[in-house]
C-alpha positions in Angstrom: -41.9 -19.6 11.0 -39.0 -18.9 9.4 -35.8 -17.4 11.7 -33.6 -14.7 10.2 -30.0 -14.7 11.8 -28.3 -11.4 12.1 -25.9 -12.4 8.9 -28.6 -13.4 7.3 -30.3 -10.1 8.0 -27.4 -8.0 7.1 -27.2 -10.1 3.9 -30.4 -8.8 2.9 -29.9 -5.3 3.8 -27.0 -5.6 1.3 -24.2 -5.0 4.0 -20.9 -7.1 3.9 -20.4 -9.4 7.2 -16.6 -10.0 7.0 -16.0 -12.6 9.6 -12.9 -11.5 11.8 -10.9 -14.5 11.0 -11.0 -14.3 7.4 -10.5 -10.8 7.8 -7.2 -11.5 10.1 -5.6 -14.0 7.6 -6.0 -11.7 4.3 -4.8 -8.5 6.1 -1.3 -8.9 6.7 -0.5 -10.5 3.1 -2.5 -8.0 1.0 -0.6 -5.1 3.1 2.7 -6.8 1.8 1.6 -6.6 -1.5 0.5 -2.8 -1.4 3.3 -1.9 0.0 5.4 -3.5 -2.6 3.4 -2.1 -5.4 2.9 1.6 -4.0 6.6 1.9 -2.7 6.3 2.2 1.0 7.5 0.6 4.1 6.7 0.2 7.6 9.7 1.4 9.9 10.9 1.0 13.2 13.5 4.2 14.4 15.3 2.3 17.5 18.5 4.2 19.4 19.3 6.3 15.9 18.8 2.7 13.4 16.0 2.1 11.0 14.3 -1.4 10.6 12.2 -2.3 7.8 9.5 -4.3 8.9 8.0 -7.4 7.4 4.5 -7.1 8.0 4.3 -10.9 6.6 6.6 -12.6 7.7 6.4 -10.0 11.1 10.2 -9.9 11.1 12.6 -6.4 11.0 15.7 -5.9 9.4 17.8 -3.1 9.4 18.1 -0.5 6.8 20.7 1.8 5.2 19.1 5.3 5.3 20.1 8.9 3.5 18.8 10.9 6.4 17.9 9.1 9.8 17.1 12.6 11.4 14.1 13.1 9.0 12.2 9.8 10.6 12.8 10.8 13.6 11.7 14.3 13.1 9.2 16.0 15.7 8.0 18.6 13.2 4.9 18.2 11.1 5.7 19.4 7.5 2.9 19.9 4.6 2.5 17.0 2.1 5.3 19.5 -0.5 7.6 20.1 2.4 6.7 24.2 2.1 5.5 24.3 5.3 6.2 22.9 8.7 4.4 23.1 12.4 7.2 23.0 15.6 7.0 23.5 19.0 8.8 26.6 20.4 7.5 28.2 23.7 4.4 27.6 22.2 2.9 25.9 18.3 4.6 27.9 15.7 4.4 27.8 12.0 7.4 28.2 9.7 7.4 28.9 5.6 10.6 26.6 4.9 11.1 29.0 1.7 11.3 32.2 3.4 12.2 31.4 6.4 9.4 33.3 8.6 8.1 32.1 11.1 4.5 32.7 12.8 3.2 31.6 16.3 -0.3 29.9 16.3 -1.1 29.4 20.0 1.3 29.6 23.6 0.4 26.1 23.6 -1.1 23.4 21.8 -0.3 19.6 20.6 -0.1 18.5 17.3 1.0 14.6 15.7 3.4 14.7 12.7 0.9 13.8 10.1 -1.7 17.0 10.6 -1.6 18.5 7.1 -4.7 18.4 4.5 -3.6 17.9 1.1 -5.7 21.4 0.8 -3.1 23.4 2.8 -4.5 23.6 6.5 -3.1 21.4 9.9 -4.9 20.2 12.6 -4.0 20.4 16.1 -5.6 20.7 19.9 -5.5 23.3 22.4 -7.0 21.6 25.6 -10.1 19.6 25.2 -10.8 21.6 22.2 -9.5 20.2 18.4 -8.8 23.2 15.6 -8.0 23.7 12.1 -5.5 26.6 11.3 -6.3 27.4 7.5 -3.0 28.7 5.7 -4.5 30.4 3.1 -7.2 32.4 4.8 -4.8 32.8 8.2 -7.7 31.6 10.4 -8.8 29.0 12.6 -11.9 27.3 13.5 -12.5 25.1 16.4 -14.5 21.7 15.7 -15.3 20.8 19.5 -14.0 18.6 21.9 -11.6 15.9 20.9 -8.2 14.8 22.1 -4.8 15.5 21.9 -2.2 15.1 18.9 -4.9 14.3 16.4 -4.0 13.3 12.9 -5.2 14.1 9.5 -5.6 10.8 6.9 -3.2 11.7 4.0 -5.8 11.9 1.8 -7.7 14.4 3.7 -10.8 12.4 4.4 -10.5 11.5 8.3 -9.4 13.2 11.6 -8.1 10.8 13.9 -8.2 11.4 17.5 -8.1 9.5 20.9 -11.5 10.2 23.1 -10.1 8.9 26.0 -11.3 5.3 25.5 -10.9 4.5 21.6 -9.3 6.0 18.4 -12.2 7.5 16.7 -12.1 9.1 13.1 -14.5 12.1 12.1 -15.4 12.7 8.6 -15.2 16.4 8.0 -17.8 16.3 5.2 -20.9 14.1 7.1 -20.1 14.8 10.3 -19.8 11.2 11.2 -17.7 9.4 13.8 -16.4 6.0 13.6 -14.9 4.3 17.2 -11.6 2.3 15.8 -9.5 0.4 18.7 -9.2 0.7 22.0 -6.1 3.2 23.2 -5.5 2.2 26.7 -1.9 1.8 27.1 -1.2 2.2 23.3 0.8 4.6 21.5 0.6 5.9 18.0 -1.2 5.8 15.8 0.7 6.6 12.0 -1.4 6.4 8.9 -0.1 4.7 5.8 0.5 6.9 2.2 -2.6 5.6 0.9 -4.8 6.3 3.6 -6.1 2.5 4.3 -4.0 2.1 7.2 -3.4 2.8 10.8 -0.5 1.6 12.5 0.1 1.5 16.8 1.4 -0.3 19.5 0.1 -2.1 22.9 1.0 -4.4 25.3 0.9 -8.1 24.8 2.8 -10.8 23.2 5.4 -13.6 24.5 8.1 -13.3 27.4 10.3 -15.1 25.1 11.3 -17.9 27.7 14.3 -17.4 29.9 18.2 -16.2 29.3 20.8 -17.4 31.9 20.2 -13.6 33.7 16.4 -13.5 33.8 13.7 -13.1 31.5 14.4 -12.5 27.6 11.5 -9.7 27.3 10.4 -8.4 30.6 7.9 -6.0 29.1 6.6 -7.6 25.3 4.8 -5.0 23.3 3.0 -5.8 19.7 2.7 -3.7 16.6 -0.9 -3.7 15.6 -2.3 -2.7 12.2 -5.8 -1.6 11.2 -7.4 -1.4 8.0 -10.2 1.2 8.1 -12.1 -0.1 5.3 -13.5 -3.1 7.4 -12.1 -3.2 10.9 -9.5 -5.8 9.6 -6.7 -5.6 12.0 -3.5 -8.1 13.1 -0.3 -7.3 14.8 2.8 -7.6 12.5 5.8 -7.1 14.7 6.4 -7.8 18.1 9.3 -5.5 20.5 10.3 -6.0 24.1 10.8 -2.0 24.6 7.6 0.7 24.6 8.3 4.1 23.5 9.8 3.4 20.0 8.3 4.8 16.8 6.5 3.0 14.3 5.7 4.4 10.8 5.3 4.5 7.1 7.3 5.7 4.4 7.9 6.5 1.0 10.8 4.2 -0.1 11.3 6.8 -2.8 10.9 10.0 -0.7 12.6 9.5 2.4 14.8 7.0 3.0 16.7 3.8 1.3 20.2 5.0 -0.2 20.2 3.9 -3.9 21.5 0.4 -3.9 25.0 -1.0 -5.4 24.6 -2.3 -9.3 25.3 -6.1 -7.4 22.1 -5.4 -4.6 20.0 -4.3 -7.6 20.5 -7.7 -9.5 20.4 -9.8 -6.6 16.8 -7.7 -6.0 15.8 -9.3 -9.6 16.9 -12.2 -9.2 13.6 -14.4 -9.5 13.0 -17.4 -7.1 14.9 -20.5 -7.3 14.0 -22.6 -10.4 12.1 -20.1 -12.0 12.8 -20.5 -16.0 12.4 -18.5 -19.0 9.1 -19.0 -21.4 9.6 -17.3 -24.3 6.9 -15.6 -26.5 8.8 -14.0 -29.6 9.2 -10.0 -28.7 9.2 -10.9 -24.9 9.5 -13.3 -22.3 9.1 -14.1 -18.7 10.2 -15.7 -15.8 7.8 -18.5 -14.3 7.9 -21.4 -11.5 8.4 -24.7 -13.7 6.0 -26.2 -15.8 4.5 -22.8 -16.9 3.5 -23.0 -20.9 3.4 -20.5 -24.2 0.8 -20.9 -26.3 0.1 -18.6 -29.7 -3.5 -18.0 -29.9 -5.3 -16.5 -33.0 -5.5 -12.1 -33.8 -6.8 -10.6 -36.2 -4.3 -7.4 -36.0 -2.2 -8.4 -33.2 0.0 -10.8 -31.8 -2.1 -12.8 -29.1 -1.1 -15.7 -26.8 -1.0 -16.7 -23.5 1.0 -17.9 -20.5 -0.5 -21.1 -18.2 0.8 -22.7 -15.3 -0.4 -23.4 -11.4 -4.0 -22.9 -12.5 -3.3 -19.5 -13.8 -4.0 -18.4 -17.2 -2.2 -14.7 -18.6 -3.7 -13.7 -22.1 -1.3 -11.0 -23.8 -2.4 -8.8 -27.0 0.9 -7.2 -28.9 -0.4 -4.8 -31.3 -0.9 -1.2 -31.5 -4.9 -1.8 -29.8 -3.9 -3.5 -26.8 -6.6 -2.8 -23.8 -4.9 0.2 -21.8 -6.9 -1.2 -18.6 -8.1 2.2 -18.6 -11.8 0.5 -16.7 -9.1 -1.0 -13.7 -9.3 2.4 -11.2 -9.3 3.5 -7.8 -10.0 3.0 -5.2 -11.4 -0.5 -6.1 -7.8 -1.3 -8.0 -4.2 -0.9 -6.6 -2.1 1.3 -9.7 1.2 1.9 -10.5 3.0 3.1 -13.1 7.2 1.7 -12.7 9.7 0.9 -15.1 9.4 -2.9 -16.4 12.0 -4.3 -18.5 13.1 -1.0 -19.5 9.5 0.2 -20.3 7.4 2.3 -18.5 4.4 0.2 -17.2 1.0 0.2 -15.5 0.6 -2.5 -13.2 -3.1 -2.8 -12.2 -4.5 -5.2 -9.5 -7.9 -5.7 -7.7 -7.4 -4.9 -3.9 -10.0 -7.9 -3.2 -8.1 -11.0 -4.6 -10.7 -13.5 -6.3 -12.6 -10.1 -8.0 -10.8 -8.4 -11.3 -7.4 -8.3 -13.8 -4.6 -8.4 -12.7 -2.9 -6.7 -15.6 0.5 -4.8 -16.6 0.3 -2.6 -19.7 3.3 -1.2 -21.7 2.1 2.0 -23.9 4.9 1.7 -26.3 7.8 -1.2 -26.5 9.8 0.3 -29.0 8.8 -2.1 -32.2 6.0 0.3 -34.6 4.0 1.9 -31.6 3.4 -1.2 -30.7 1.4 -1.5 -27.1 1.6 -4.9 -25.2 -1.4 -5.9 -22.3 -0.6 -9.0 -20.3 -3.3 -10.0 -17.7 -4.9 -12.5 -15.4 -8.9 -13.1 -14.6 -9.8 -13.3 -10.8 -6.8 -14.6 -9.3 -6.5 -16.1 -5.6 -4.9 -14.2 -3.1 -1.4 -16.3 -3.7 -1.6 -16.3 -7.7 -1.6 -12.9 -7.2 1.4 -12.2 -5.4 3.0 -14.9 -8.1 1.4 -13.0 -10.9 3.2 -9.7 -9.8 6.2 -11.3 -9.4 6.3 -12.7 -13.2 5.2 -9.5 -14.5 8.4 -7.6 -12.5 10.5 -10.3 -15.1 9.7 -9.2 -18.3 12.1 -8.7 -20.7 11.8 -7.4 -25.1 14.1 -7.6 -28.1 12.6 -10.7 -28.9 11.6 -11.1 -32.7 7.8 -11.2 -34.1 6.8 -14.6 -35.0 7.2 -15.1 -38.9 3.5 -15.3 -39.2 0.3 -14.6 -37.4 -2.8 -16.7 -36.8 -5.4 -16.1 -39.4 -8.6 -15.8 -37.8 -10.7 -19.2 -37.7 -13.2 -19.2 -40.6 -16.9 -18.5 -40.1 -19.5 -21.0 -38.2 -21.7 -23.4 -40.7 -19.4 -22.8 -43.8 -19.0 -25.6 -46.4 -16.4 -25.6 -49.0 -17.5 -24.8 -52.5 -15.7 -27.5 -54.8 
């Protein structure tokens, strides 16, 4: 008789084993790359100092901020900044346009991120979790929980610590999932998009021995989670509990606009990178990378190949809009490229999709360009992404273009 193993069971109940190790290694390189293409960061505020922190490379460097008191802000403020929650004698709530000021509860605890994107906050009072609704000037208790729970920025999860694990309810089923454990660890901060969780606990290396005594008496590790699948890894490691951890919006919150000589050493492509040229446009690539004109029938199509990788482009006025690449299953961005406005568009499972950056309009006859990649690896990826941040135009057309290739089985008539 044939044995059925648990994966092999779950396999034919159509559920996804993702083995814990595989899991580990893809975590912390994927979170780089969402970061980079949504525009956040994770940051550590230490004594009045912000440090970016590398969740790669699991390094920190410091970081020139605007407004240093904002990170390190105890308030709670709504996801447009019109409201905030603060502790006064008791949990108050304050309309930052007028002004006024309204007291919830004498007491109560609430985390910094406990806004809905619908316009109510979470918060506890005891054992007891509540909503305060703004609109309706209400609240409505949803049972027992625990204290300084959070709401997910995208309003799907309420995060809370039951004493033994971070759990997360889902408003709409009713359902509760059990996350990590929380003894002895502090946090946790959700990341912009939602797919995140971010705390702190003990563990890690001493660090050896200085001339006076130990180098880290008391080692504490950042840990990130990703929801989705119970991924997790730790991504920074600090000798000092207490400190806050959390993520940003580049663009909202903190990094001072760069000088013009930062901003072109911030394009400045890797070491021995070259230009490939295609006519209207070009790009940086890693040596031995090759153009090659391919036939259209009313556009301009070639491609780019190197390292195993093969990017197809179509320059014409029908280029594919990668209108099919959404969310949630996609990571998508619309930046400036080359002076263009772009979408960038890239599966967040490596191995499964395009990887794709689309330009509407480059400024030659309402002309649209598409320049993308089949199921790339994990790495091509990140090099992919990196090419397609090179991109330059004000190249001219080739003098002719590919006829199409004549019909199958045709003979010439003499």
């Amino acid at each position: 008789m044939k044995r059925f193993t648990l994966a092999a069971l779950f396999s034919f109940l159509g559920i996804v084993v993702l083995h814990s190790g595989e899991a580990k290694q893809s975590l912390r390189p994927e979170l780089a790359r969402e970061q980079h293409l949504l525009g956040y960061s994770l940051v550590d505020w230490w004594a009045g100092k912000v440090y970016v922190v590398s969740v790669k490379e699991r390094t920190a460097k410091l970081a020139i901020v605007r407004n240093a008191q904002k990170v390190d802000s105890a308030e709670c403020s709504s996801p447009k900044g019109r409201y905030s929650v603060f502790h006064k004698n008791g949990l108050w709530l304050r309309n930052n346009e007028s002004g006024e000021a309204l007291q919830i509860e004498a007491g109560g605890q609430f985390s910094t991120q406990c806004f809905s994107p619908e316009g109510s906050f979470v918060y506890s009072s005891g054992k007891m979790m509540r909503i305060y609704d703004l609109a309706k000037k209400n609240r409505m208790d949803l049972g027992e929980g625990g204290p300084y729970p959070t709401w997910s920025p995208d309003g799907k999860w309420l995060g809370f610590d039951d004493g033994n694990r971070y759990t997360l309810l889902d408003l709409k089923t009713g359902t509760r999932r059990k996350l990590f454990s929380t003894k002895n660890s502090a946090g946790p901060d959700w990341s912009p998009d939602s797919r995140y969780l971010t705390y702190t606990k003990p563990g890690g290396s001493m660090g050896g021995f200085l001339f006076w005594g130990i180098k880290c008496i008391e080692p504490y590790r950042v840990w990130v989670w990703r929801v989705e699948d119970n991924a997790h890894d730790w991504v920074q490691q600090i000798c000092k509990p207490g400190r806050g951890f959390m993520w940003v919006r580049n663009s909202d919150l903190l990094f001072e606009q760069p000088t013009e000589e930062k901003q072109l050493n911030a394009l400045t492509p890797p070491t021995g990178w070259r230009k490939v040229d295609a006519g209207p446009f070009s790009i940086l690539a890693p040596p031995g990378w090759e153009f090659h004109q391919l036939t259209g029938v009313d556009s301009y199509v070639g491609e780019f190949v190197g390292d195993g990788v093969v990017l197809t482009f179509d320059f014409g006025r029908y280029s594919n809009p990668l209108k099919e690449e959404k969310k949630p299953a996609y990571v998508v961005i619309h930046k400036p490229v080359g002076g263009r406005r772009a979408k960038i568009v890239s599966p967040r499972t490596p191995g499964h999709g395009i990887t794709g950056v689309y330009f509407r309009n480059v400024g030659m006859s309402n002309a649209a360009l598409t320049l993308f990649g089949h199921d790339l690896t994990s790495t091509q990826q990140e090099s992919v992404l990196k090419i397609f941040d090179t991109l330059q135009f004000g190249g001219p057309l080739p003098r002719y273009i590919l006829p199409p290739p004549p019909p199958p089985h045709t003979k010439n008539v003499e």
